[in-house]
N, C-alpha and C positions, 0 to 999 in steps of 0.2 A: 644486861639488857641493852647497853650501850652498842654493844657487837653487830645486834638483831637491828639495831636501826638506821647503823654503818649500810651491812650489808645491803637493806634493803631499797637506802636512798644513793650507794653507787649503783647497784643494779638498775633502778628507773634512770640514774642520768646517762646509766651506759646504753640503755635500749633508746632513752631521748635522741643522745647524740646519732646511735646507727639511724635512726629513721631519719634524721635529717638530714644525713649526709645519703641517704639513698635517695630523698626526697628532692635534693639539689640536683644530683646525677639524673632526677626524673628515670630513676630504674625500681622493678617493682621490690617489694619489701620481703627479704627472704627471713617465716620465719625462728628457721631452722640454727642461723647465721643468728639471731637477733638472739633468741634463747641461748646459745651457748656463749653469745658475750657478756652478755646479763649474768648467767650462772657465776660464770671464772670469777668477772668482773667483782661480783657479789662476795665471791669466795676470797680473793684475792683481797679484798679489802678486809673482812670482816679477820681474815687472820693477821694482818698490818696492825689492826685494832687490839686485836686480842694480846699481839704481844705489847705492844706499845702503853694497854694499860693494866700488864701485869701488878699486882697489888702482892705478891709474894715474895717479891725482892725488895729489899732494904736497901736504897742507894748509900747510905751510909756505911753500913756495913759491910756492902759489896767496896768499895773505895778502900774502907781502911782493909782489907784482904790483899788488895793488887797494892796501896802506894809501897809495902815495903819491898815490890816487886821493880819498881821504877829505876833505881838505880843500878841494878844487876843487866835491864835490859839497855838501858843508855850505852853502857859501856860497851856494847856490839857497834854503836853507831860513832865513835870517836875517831880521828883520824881521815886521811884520804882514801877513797876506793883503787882500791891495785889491779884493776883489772884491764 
């Protein structure tokens, strides 16, 4: 539910901001322009959210997968670049 109310309060601050920033320019308010920054906007966000509060990964778990990975990748980065 958290997704739903991402979405819908970056959409109003997205269509906030265009109106004022058309409002300053004193140009009229296109709202063709304003709907699809809201939509993205909306969109854009609410998938940010989405991944950010996935609840199906185990940060523990996912951790100990990759540390026995840790040393194997270091060993690419020792030394001077030769190039």
């Amino acid at each position: 539910m958290m997704i739903v109310y991402v979405a819908i309060g970056v959409s109003l601050i997205t269509f906030i901001i265009y109106a004022l920033d058309r409002r300053s320019k004193q140009e009229p308010l296109d709202w063709f322009v304003a709907t699809k920054l809201s939509f993205f906007g909306g969109l854009i966000a609410s998938g940010v959210a989405y991944v950010s509060t996935s609840s199906t990964t185990d940060l523990k778990e996912l951790v100990s997968e990759i540390k026995p990975e840790i040393p194997i990748v270091q060993e690419m980065f020792v030394g001077v670049p030769s190039f």
